[in-house]
N, C-alpha and C positions, 0 to 999 in steps of 0.2 A: 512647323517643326518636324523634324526624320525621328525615327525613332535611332535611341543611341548604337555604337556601337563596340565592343560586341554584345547582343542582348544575353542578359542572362536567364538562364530557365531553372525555376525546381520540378523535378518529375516525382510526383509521390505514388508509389505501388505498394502493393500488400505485400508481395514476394516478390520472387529470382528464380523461380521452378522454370521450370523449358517448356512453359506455355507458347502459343503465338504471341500473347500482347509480351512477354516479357521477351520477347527475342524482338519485336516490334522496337520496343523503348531501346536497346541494346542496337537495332541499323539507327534509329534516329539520329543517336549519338555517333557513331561510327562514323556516320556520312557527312555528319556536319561540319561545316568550317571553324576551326577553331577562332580564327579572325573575328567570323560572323555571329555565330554563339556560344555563348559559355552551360555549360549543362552542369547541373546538379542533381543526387537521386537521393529521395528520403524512401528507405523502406521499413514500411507498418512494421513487421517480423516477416525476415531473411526467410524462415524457412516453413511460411505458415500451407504453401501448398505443395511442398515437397521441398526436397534439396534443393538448397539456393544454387543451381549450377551458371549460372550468369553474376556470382557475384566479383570473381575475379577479373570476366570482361569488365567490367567498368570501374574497379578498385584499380585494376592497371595503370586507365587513365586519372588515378587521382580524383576524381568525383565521387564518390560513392559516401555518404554517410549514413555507418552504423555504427551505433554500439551494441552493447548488450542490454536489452529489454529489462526490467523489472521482474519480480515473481510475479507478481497480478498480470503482467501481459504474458509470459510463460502459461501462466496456469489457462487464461481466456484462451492463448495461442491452442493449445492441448486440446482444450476442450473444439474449440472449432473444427481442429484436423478430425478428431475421432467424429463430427458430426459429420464432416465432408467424405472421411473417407467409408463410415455403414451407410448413413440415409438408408437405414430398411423404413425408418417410422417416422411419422410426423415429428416427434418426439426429437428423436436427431436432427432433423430440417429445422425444428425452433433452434435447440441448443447451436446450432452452427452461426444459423443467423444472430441468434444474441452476442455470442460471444467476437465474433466480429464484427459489430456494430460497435460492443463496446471498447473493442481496442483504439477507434478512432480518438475519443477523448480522452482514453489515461495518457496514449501518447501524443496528445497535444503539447504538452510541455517540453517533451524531444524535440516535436518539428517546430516550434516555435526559435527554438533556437539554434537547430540547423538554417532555420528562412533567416535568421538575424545575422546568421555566418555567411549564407548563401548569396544575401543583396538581390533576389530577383526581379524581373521587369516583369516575368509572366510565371503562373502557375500552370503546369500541367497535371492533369489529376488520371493516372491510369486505372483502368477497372472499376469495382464498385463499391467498397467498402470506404475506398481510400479518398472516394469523390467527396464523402462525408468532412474527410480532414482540409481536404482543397476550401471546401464551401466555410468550414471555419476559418483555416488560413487569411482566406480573402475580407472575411468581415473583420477581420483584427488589424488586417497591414491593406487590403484593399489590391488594387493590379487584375489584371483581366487573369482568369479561371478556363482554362481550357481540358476538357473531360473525353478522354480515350475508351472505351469499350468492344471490339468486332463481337459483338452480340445480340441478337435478335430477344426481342421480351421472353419468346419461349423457352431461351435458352437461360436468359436471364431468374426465370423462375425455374426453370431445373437444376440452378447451381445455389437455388438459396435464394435468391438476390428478388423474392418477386416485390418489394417495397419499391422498387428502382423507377419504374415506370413511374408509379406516385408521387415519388419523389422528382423527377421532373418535369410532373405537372406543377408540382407546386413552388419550386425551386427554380427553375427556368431562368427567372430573371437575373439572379445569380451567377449565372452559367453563360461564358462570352460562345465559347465553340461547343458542338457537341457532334464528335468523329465516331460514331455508333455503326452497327450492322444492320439496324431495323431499318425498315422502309421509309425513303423520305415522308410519305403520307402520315406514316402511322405517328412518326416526331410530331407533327405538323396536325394530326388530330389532339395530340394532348396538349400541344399550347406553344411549343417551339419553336420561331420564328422559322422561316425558312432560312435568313440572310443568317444565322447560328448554323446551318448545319451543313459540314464537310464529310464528304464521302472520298475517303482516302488510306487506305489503313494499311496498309504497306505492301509488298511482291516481290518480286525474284529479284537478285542480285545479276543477272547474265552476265555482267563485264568480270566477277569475281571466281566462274569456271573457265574452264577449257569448253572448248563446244564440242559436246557429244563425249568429253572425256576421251579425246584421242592425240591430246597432246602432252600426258604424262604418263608414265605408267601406274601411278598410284591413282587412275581416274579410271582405270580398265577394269572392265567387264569380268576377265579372267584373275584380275587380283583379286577382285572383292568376291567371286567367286571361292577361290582359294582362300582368303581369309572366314571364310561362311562354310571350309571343309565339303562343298559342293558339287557334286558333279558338272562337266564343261557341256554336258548338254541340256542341265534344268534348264527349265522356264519359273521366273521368278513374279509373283504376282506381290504388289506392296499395301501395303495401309499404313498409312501415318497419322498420327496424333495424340494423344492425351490419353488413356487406358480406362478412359470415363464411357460409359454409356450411351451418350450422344454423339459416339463417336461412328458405332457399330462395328467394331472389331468382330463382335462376336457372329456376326452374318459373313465380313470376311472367310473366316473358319469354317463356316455349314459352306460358305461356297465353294471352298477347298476340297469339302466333306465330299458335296456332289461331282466333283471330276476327280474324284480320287484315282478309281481304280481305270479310269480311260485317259489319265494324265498322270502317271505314275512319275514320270519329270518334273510335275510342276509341283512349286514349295511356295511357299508364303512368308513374306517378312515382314515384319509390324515394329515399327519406330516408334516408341514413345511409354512415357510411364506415368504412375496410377494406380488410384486403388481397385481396378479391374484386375489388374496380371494376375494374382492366382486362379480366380475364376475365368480364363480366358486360359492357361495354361491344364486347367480343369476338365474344360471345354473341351480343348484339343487332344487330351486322354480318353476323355470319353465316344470319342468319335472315331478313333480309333488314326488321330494322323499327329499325334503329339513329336513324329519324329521329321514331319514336315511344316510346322510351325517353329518361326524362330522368333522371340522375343529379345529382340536386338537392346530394347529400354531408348533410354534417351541418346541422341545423338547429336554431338555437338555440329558437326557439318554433315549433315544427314545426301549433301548433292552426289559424292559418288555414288551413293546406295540407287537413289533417284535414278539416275545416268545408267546403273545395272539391271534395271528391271525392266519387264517385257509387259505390263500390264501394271494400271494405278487402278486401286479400285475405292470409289471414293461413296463410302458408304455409312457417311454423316445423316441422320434421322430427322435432322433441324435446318441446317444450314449447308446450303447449296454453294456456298465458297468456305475456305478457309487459306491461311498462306500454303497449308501442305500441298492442297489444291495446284494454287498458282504453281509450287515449285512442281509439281507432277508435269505441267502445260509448259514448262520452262524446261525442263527435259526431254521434252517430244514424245510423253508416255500417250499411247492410248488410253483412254479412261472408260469403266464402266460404273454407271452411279446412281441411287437411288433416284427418282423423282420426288425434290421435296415439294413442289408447288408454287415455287416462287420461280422469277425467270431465270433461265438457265444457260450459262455459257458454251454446254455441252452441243446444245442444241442449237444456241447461233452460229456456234465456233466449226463444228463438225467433227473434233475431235475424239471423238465415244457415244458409247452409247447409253440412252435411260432407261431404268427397270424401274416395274410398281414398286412403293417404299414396300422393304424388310420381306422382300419376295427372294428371298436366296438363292432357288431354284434358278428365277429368271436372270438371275445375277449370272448366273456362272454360266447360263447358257450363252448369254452375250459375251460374258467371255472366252466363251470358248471360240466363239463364230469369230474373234480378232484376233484369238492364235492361232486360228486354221488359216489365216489368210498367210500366202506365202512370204508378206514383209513383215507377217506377225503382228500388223494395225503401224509402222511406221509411221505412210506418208499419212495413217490419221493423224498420230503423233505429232507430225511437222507440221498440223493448222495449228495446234495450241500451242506449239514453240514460237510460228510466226505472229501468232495473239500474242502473245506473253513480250515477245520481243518490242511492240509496238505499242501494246498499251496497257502492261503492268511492272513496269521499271519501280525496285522500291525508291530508285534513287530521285523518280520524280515526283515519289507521293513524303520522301524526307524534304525535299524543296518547296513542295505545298504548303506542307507544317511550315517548314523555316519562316515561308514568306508569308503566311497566318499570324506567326507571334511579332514578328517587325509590324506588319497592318494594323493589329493589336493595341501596342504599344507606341504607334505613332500615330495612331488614333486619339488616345489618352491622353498625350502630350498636346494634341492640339487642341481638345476640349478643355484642358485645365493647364496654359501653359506656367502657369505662377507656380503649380505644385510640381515636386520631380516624382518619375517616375517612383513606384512602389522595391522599397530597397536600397531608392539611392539619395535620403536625405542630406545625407551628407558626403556626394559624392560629384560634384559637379564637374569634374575633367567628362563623366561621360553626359552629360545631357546637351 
Protein backbone atom coordinates (compact mmCIF):
# COMPACT_ATOMS: atom_id res chain seq x y z
CA UNK A 1 0.00 0.00 0.00
CA UNK A 2 1.24 4.02 -0.76
CA UNK A 3 0.72 6.13 1.67
CA UNK A 4 -2.56 8.36 0.89
CA UNK A 5 -2.73 11.29 -0.74
CA UNK A 6 -2.65 14.27 0.17
CA UNK A 7 -1.10 13.39 3.78
CA UNK A 8 -2.33 15.35 6.35
CA UNK A 9 -0.06 16.74 9.07
CA UNK A 10 -0.77 18.45 12.72
CA UNK A 11 2.32 20.54 13.75
CA UNK A 12 2.05 21.18 17.50
CA UNK A 13 4.28 24.29 18.87
CA UNK A 14 4.26 26.30 22.01
CA UNK A 15 4.45 29.67 20.25
CA UNK A 16 4.76 32.01 17.00
CA UNK A 17 7.59 34.26 18.25
CA UNK A 18 10.42 34.71 15.48
CA UNK A 19 12.42 32.04 16.69
CA UNK A 20 14.24 29.71 14.03
CA UNK A 21 12.07 26.51 14.71
CA UNK A 22 9.02 28.85 14.24
CA UNK A 23 10.09 30.37 11.07
CA UNK A 24 11.29 26.60 10.24
CA UNK A 25 7.47 25.26 10.67
CA UNK A 26 6.28 28.57 8.80
CA UNK A 27 9.02 27.26 5.17
CA UNK A 28 7.62 23.74 5.76
CA UNK A 29 4.48 24.70 5.07
CA UNK A 30 5.12 27.31 2.61
CA UNK A 31 6.99 25.09 0.44
CA UNK A 32 4.79 22.19 0.47
CA UNK A 33 2.45 21.12 -2.10
CA UNK A 34 -0.81 21.51 -1.31
CA UNK A 35 -1.59 18.38 -3.65
CA UNK A 36 0.88 16.51 -1.47
CA UNK A 37 0.26 17.70 2.04
CA UNK A 38 -2.24 19.14 3.94
CA UNK A 39 -0.75 20.92 7.10
CA UNK A 40 -2.44 21.84 10.29
CA UNK A 41 -0.95 23.98 13.39
CA UNK A 42 -2.12 23.43 17.11
CA UNK A 43 -0.44 26.13 19.22
CA UNK A 44 0.14 25.45 23.11
CA UNK A 45 -0.21 29.61 23.81
CA UNK A 46 0.23 32.16 20.67
CA UNK A 47 2.31 34.20 22.69
CA UNK A 48 4.21 32.20 25.35
CA UNK A 49 7.81 33.26 23.95
CA UNK A 50 7.02 36.53 22.61
CA UNK A 51 4.70 38.10 20.07
CA UNK A 52 3.19 35.53 18.03
CA UNK A 53 4.64 37.37 14.81
CA UNK A 54 4.13 34.23 12.37
CA UNK A 55 0.58 33.82 13.40
CA UNK A 56 -0.83 35.53 10.36
CA UNK A 57 1.60 33.66 8.07
CA UNK A 58 -0.23 30.70 8.56
CA UNK A 59 -3.80 32.03 9.49
CA UNK A 60 -3.57 33.29 5.76
CA UNK A 61 -3.45 30.06 4.59
CA UNK A 62 -6.31 28.79 6.65
CA UNK A 63 -4.57 26.26 8.92
CA UNK A 64 -3.89 27.65 12.00
CA UNK A 65 -5.85 26.56 14.98
CA UNK A 66 -6.44 28.85 17.94
CA UNK A 67 -8.42 30.02 20.30
CA UNK A 68 -8.31 31.59 23.24
CA UNK A 69 -6.65 29.75 26.25
CA UNK A 70 -8.41 29.39 29.45
CA UNK A 71 -7.31 31.54 32.72
CA UNK A 72 -5.30 28.40 34.29
CA UNK A 73 -3.29 28.44 30.88
CA UNK A 74 -3.02 32.44 30.88
CA UNK A 75 -2.00 32.32 34.32
CA UNK A 76 0.83 29.01 33.88
CA UNK A 77 1.39 31.13 30.28
CA UNK A 78 2.43 34.24 32.78
CA UNK A 79 4.22 32.58 34.93
CA UNK A 80 6.52 30.81 32.43
CA UNK A 81 7.28 34.08 30.30
CA UNK A 82 8.27 35.99 33.74
CA UNK A 83 10.59 32.59 34.40
CA UNK A 84 11.92 32.75 30.81
CA UNK A 85 12.32 36.08 30.58
CA UNK A 86 14.58 36.86 34.65
CA UNK A 87 16.21 33.12 35.07
CA UNK A 88 18.53 35.24 37.60
CA UNK A 89 17.73 32.00 40.06
CA UNK A 90 17.07 28.46 40.20
CA UNK A 91 13.94 29.46 41.48
CA UNK A 92 12.83 31.04 38.15
CA UNK A 93 14.47 28.01 35.95
CA UNK A 94 11.83 25.62 38.16
CA UNK A 95 8.91 28.08 37.87
CA UNK A 96 9.38 28.22 33.92
CA UNK A 97 9.97 24.63 33.68
CA UNK A 98 6.73 23.70 35.76
CA UNK A 99 4.47 25.83 34.40
CA UNK A 100 5.20 24.76 30.83
CA UNK A 101 5.17 21.30 31.55
CA UNK A 102 1.95 21.81 32.78
CA UNK A 103 0.32 23.57 29.89
CA UNK A 104 0.68 20.36 27.91
CA UNK A 105 -2.26 18.58 29.82
CA UNK A 106 -4.72 21.28 30.63
CA UNK A 107 -4.63 21.90 26.95
CA UNK A 108 -4.99 18.40 26.07
CA UNK A 109 -8.64 18.80 25.57
CA UNK A 110 -8.02 21.83 22.83
CA UNK A 111 -5.73 19.61 20.93
CA UNK A 112 -7.74 16.58 21.24
CA UNK A 113 -10.26 18.19 19.24
CA UNK A 114 -8.36 20.22 16.89
CA UNK A 115 -6.49 16.31 15.93
CA UNK A 116 -10.45 15.29 15.61
CA UNK A 117 -11.03 18.36 13.30
CA UNK A 118 -7.59 17.98 11.69
CA UNK A 119 -7.95 13.92 10.54
CA UNK A 120 -4.06 13.43 10.69
CA UNK A 121 -1.74 10.68 9.09
CA UNK A 122 1.29 12.07 11.11
CA UNK A 123 2.04 14.19 14.09
CA UNK A 124 4.68 16.51 14.18
CA UNK A 125 5.72 17.83 17.44
CA UNK A 126 7.90 21.19 17.37
CA UNK A 127 10.21 22.02 20.32
CA UNK A 128 9.94 20.82 23.73
CA UNK A 129 7.24 21.26 25.77
CA UNK A 130 4.89 20.53 23.11
CA UNK A 131 6.67 17.03 22.33
CA UNK A 132 4.98 16.20 25.82
CA UNK A 133 1.38 16.74 24.01
CA UNK A 134 2.63 14.94 20.50
CA UNK A 135 3.55 11.77 22.86
CA UNK A 136 -0.09 12.16 24.45
CA UNK A 137 -1.68 12.77 21.09
CA UNK A 138 -0.18 9.54 19.83
CA UNK A 139 -1.25 7.13 22.57
CA UNK A 140 -4.90 8.37 22.45
CA UNK A 141 -5.30 8.22 18.35
CA UNK A 142 -1.97 6.48 17.66
CA UNK A 143 -0.08 7.52 13.78
CA UNK A 144 3.62 8.05 13.76
CA UNK A 145 5.06 11.07 16.01
CA UNK A 146 7.71 13.07 14.43
CA UNK A 147 9.72 15.54 17.07
CA UNK A 148 11.48 18.85 15.62
CA UNK A 149 14.14 20.70 17.93
CA UNK A 150 17.71 22.59 16.21
CA UNK A 151 19.06 22.15 19.74
CA UNK A 152 21.90 20.70 21.27
CA UNK A 153 21.33 19.19 25.14
CA UNK A 154 23.41 22.37 26.25
CA UNK A 155 21.25 24.42 24.78
CA UNK A 156 18.46 22.35 25.82
CA UNK A 157 19.29 22.90 29.43
CA UNK A 158 19.89 26.57 29.31
CA UNK A 159 16.33 27.20 28.00
CA UNK A 160 14.79 25.13 30.84
CA UNK A 161 14.29 22.08 28.94
CA UNK A 162 17.19 19.97 30.85
CA UNK A 163 14.23 16.82 31.49
CA UNK A 164 14.53 16.63 27.47
CA UNK A 165 17.44 14.35 27.13
CA UNK A 166 15.69 11.99 29.93
CA UNK A 167 12.96 12.05 28.42
CA UNK A 168 14.23 10.54 25.24
CA UNK A 169 15.85 8.03 26.84
CA UNK A 170 12.89 6.85 28.16
CA UNK A 171 10.37 7.69 25.72
CA UNK A 172 12.16 6.81 22.49
CA UNK A 173 10.09 4.26 21.60
CA UNK A 174 7.28 6.56 21.23
CA UNK A 175 9.07 8.88 19.02
CA UNK A 176 9.12 7.65 15.01
CA UNK A 177 11.66 10.60 13.85
CA UNK A 178 13.83 12.79 15.87
CA UNK A 179 15.11 16.03 13.60
CA UNK A 180 17.46 17.56 16.69
CA UNK A 181 20.78 19.68 16.66
CA UNK A 182 22.82 17.25 18.95
CA UNK A 183 25.32 14.97 17.69
CA UNK A 184 24.26 11.77 15.93
CA UNK A 185 26.38 10.00 18.74
CA UNK A 186 25.23 11.60 21.66
CA UNK A 187 21.16 10.48 20.27
CA UNK A 188 22.58 7.14 19.69
CA UNK A 189 24.28 7.07 23.21
CA UNK A 190 20.92 7.45 25.13
CA UNK A 191 18.98 4.83 23.34
CA UNK A 192 17.87 6.36 19.79
CA UNK A 193 17.87 4.29 17.09
CA UNK A 194 20.02 5.42 14.46
CA UNK A 195 17.27 4.53 11.49
CA UNK A 196 14.92 7.46 13.98
CA UNK A 197 17.22 10.12 13.31
CA UNK A 198 17.13 12.92 10.49
CA UNK A 199 19.44 15.60 10.33
CA UNK A 200 17.76 18.25 8.31
CA UNK A 201 16.51 21.36 9.87
CA UNK A 202 16.05 23.79 7.31
CA UNK A 203 18.44 26.83 5.26
CA UNK A 204 18.38 29.41 2.87
CA UNK A 205 15.71 30.15 0.60
CA UNK A 206 18.23 31.42 -2.65
CA UNK A 207 15.55 30.99 -5.39
CA UNK A 208 13.26 33.71 -3.11
CA UNK A 209 16.20 36.84 -3.43
CA UNK A 210 17.61 38.61 -6.07
CA UNK A 211 21.27 37.55 -6.04
CA UNK A 212 23.42 39.99 -4.20
CA UNK A 213 20.32 42.36 -4.04
CA UNK A 214 21.17 43.89 -7.49
CA UNK A 215 18.13 43.29 -9.08
CA UNK A 216 15.67 45.61 -7.28
CA UNK A 217 16.11 48.57 -5.62
CA UNK A 218 14.52 47.76 -2.37
CA UNK A 219 17.47 45.07 -2.15
CA UNK A 220 20.28 47.80 -2.18
CA UNK A 221 22.91 48.52 -0.07
CA UNK A 222 22.19 52.36 -0.36
CA UNK A 223 18.43 51.89 0.61
CA UNK A 224 18.82 50.14 3.59
CA UNK A 225 21.55 52.29 4.24
CA UNK A 226 19.17 55.28 4.13
CA UNK A 227 16.39 53.63 5.66
CA UNK A 228 19.05 52.96 8.91
CA UNK A 229 19.71 57.04 8.54
CA UNK A 230 23.39 55.93 7.80
CA UNK A 231 26.23 57.25 6.32
CA UNK A 232 27.11 55.72 2.45
CA UNK A 233 30.38 55.07 3.68
CA UNK A 234 29.73 52.85 7.05
CA UNK A 235 30.84 49.42 7.32
CA UNK A 236 28.10 47.50 8.77
CA UNK A 237 29.00 44.55 10.94
CA UNK A 238 25.59 42.04 11.77
CA UNK A 239 24.36 39.74 14.53
CA UNK A 240 21.22 37.91 14.35
CA UNK A 241 19.10 36.07 16.66
CA UNK A 242 16.99 35.85 19.61
CA UNK A 243 18.36 38.63 22.35
CA UNK A 244 19.03 35.53 24.66
CA UNK A 245 22.29 34.80 25.96
CA UNK A 246 23.38 32.07 24.04
CA UNK A 247 23.16 34.10 21.51
CA UNK A 248 26.24 36.48 22.46
CA UNK A 249 25.04 39.86 21.34
CA UNK A 250 26.77 41.09 24.04
CA UNK A 251 30.56 40.16 22.70
CA UNK A 252 29.16 41.62 19.36
CA UNK A 253 29.06 45.06 21.20
CA UNK A 254 32.78 44.87 23.36
CA UNK A 255 33.78 43.92 19.72
CA UNK A 256 32.44 46.98 18.36
CA UNK A 257 33.81 48.60 21.65
CA UNK A 258 37.42 47.50 20.61
CA UNK A 259 37.42 49.16 16.97
CA UNK A 260 35.65 52.00 18.01
CA UNK A 261 37.83 54.78 17.75
CA UNK A 262 40.06 53.05 14.70
CA UNK A 263 36.67 52.21 12.75
CA UNK A 264 34.78 55.29 13.60
CA UNK A 265 32.55 53.95 10.21
CA UNK A 266 31.70 50.86 11.40
CA UNK A 267 28.13 50.36 13.28
CA UNK A 268 26.56 47.21 14.33
CA UNK A 269 23.14 45.72 13.62
CA UNK A 270 21.52 43.07 15.54
CA UNK A 271 18.25 41.47 14.29
CA UNK A 272 16.09 39.93 16.72
CA UNK A 273 14.19 40.11 19.92
CA UNK A 274 14.22 39.04 23.76
CA UNK A 275 14.52 39.53 26.97
CA UNK A 276 18.12 40.68 26.52
CA UNK A 277 17.32 44.26 24.66
CA UNK A 278 17.42 46.39 27.56
CA UNK A 279 20.59 45.08 28.92
CA UNK A 280 22.22 44.94 25.56
CA UNK A 281 21.04 48.62 24.78
CA UNK A 282 22.59 49.05 28.46
CA UNK A 283 25.54 47.72 27.33
CA UNK A 284 25.89 49.80 24.47
CA UNK A 285 25.58 53.11 26.73
CA UNK A 286 27.85 52.07 28.89
CA UNK A 287 30.57 51.56 26.55
CA UNK A 288 30.29 54.55 25.32
CA UNK A 289 28.93 53.46 21.30
CA UNK A 290 24.98 53.25 22.15
CA UNK A 291 24.83 55.68 19.05
CA UNK A 292 26.52 52.87 16.91
CA UNK A 293 24.37 49.99 18.00
CA UNK A 294 20.99 49.62 16.27
CA UNK A 295 18.45 47.18 17.70
CA UNK A 296 16.56 46.64 14.44
CA UNK A 297 14.09 43.89 16.89
CA UNK A 298 12.65 41.31 14.86
CA UNK A 299 12.57 41.21 11.14
CA UNK A 300 10.26 39.66 9.10
CA UNK A 301 12.44 39.18 5.86
CA UNK A 302 15.60 40.09 7.62
CA UNK A 303 17.69 38.92 3.62
CA UNK A 304 18.04 42.63 2.50
CA UNK A 305 19.70 43.53 5.93
CA UNK A 306 21.88 40.29 5.29
CA UNK A 307 22.67 41.34 1.52
CA UNK A 308 23.82 45.03 3.37
CA UNK A 309 26.36 44.03 5.57
CA UNK A 310 30.09 43.83 5.23
CA UNK A 311 30.79 41.37 8.04
CA UNK A 312 28.49 38.45 9.92
CA UNK A 313 29.82 37.94 13.17
CA UNK A 314 28.52 34.83 14.40
CA UNK A 315 29.04 34.79 18.09
CA UNK A 316 26.69 31.90 19.33
CA UNK A 317 28.50 30.37 22.94
CA UNK A 318 26.77 26.80 22.15
CA UNK A 319 25.99 26.28 18.68
CA UNK A 320 28.21 26.43 15.85
CA UNK A 321 25.23 26.54 13.17
CA UNK A 322 22.02 28.13 13.37
CA UNK A 323 19.44 29.26 10.09
CA UNK A 324 20.96 32.97 10.72
CA UNK A 325 24.14 31.39 10.08
CA UNK A 326 23.12 29.69 6.94
CA UNK A 327 21.39 32.88 5.88
CA UNK A 328 24.79 34.92 6.49
CA UNK A 329 26.59 31.96 3.96
CA UNK A 330 23.72 32.50 1.51
CA UNK A 331 24.68 36.23 1.34
CA UNK A 332 28.30 35.84 0.75
CA UNK A 333 28.91 37.57 4.19
CA UNK A 334 32.35 36.87 5.57
CA UNK A 335 31.93 35.48 8.89
CA UNK A 336 34.00 35.88 12.20
CA UNK A 337 32.92 33.32 15.07
CA UNK A 338 33.60 31.95 18.09
CA UNK A 339 35.11 28.26 18.34
CA UNK A 340 32.46 26.19 19.86
CA UNK A 341 34.19 22.93 19.66
CA UNK A 342 32.21 21.06 17.54
CA UNK A 343 33.02 20.70 13.73
CA UNK A 344 32.82 23.76 11.94
CA UNK A 345 31.75 24.97 8.51
CA UNK A 346 33.89 28.07 8.89
CA UNK A 347 36.68 25.97 8.66
CA UNK A 348 35.84 23.45 5.95
CA UNK A 349 34.08 25.99 4.00
CA UNK A 350 36.83 28.94 4.21
CA UNK A 351 34.60 31.52 4.46
CA UNK A 352 35.73 33.30 8.01
CA UNK A 353 37.56 33.20 10.51
CA UNK A 354 37.62 31.37 14.21
CA UNK A 355 38.39 33.09 17.59
CA UNK A 356 38.73 31.38 21.26
CA UNK A 357 35.00 31.41 22.70
CA UNK A 358 33.94 34.90 24.29
CA UNK A 359 37.63 36.41 23.42
CA UNK A 360 36.20 39.82 21.98
CA UNK A 361 39.37 41.18 21.76
CA UNK A 362 40.35 38.34 19.23
CA UNK A 363 37.00 38.83 17.77
CA UNK A 364 37.29 42.09 16.44
CA UNK A 365 40.81 41.67 15.46
CA UNK A 366 39.66 39.11 12.90
CA UNK A 367 37.47 41.29 11.96
CA UNK A 368 39.13 43.91 11.33
CA UNK A 369 41.96 41.79 9.25
CA UNK A 370 38.54 41.09 6.66
CA UNK A 371 37.76 44.73 6.40
CA UNK A 372 41.29 45.72 5.64
CA UNK A 373 41.31 43.38 2.76
CA UNK A 374 40.47 45.43 -0.21
CA UNK A 375 37.21 43.33 -1.23
CA UNK A 376 36.41 43.71 2.48
CA UNK A 377 36.56 39.40 2.83
CA UNK A 378 34.13 39.11 -0.49
CA UNK A 379 35.58 36.40 -2.37
CA UNK A 380 35.60 34.88 1.42
CA UNK A 381 32.08 35.53 1.14
CA UNK A 382 31.40 33.76 -2.15
CA UNK A 383 32.80 30.16 -0.64
CA UNK A 384 29.78 30.29 1.79
CA UNK A 385 27.46 31.44 -0.89
CA UNK A 386 28.82 28.67 -3.17
CA UNK A 387 28.11 26.12 0.12
CA UNK A 388 25.04 27.31 0.77
CA UNK A 389 24.02 27.28 -2.81
CA UNK A 390 24.81 23.53 -3.11
CA UNK A 391 24.15 22.02 0.01
CA UNK A 392 21.83 24.12 2.22
CA UNK A 393 18.62 24.58 0.02
CA UNK A 394 15.61 24.88 2.82
CA UNK A 395 13.76 23.66 -0.06
CA UNK A 396 15.53 20.37 -0.01
CA UNK A 397 15.58 19.79 3.70
CA UNK A 398 11.09 20.69 3.34
CA UNK A 399 11.25 17.53 0.80
CA UNK A 400 13.20 15.47 3.12
CA UNK A 401 10.41 16.09 5.75
CA UNK A 402 7.75 15.75 3.09
CA UNK A 403 9.14 12.49 1.93
CA UNK A 404 9.74 11.28 5.98
CA UNK A 405 5.88 11.59 6.63
CA UNK A 406 4.69 9.69 3.30
CA UNK A 407 7.72 6.76 4.33
CA UNK A 408 5.92 7.23 7.73
CA UNK A 409 2.72 6.57 6.77
CA UNK A 410 3.13 4.03 4.19
CA UNK A 411 4.99 2.29 6.54
CA UNK A 412 1.91 1.93 8.91
CA UNK A 413 -0.28 1.15 6.16
CA UNK A 414 1.63 -1.85 5.25
CA UNK A 415 2.16 -3.13 8.72
CA UNK A 416 -1.53 -2.99 9.45
CA UNK A 417 -3.24 -2.96 6.27
CA UNK A 418 -6.85 -3.75 7.83
CA UNK A 419 -6.57 -0.56 10.08
CA UNK A 420 -6.86 3.03 8.25
CA UNK A 421 -4.45 5.41 8.81
CA UNK A 422 -4.75 7.57 12.24
CA UNK A 423 -7.55 10.24 11.33
CA UNK A 424 -9.05 8.54 8.81
CA UNK A 425 -11.66 6.06 10.15
CA UNK A 426 -14.07 7.04 8.45
CA UNK A 427 -12.54 8.40 5.43
CA UNK A 428 -11.91 5.89 2.84
CA UNK A 429 -11.75 7.97 -0.55
CA UNK A 430 -8.17 8.48 0.83
CA UNK A 431 -6.74 5.29 1.79
Amino acid sequence: MTAPRPIRVLHTISGLSGGGLERWLVDIIRLSDPAEVEHSVFVLYPDLGGSPVYDDDLAGRGILHVRGPGLRTRLLAGLARRGRARKTTAFHDRLSLFSRALLCPIELPRAIRVFRQARPHVIHAHSGPDLLLGVLLKARFGGPLVHTVPALFSQMRMEGLAWLPGFYRRAHRRIDIFSTGEARSELIAIGVPEDKILYDLGGVDLASVPDGGREHPDWSRANILRRLGLPDDSLLALSAGRLHRSKGHDQAIEMLAHLAADLPQLHLLIIGDGPERAALAEQARRLGVADRVHLLGFVRSPQPIFRAADIYLRTTILEPENLAFYEAMGAGLPVVGYDTGWPDLITRVGHGRLVPMQDSAALAAAARAILDLPDRGRSLGRFGRDHAAAHLSVRSSVIAHLSTYKRLVAARAQAAPAVAPVGLENDAAHS
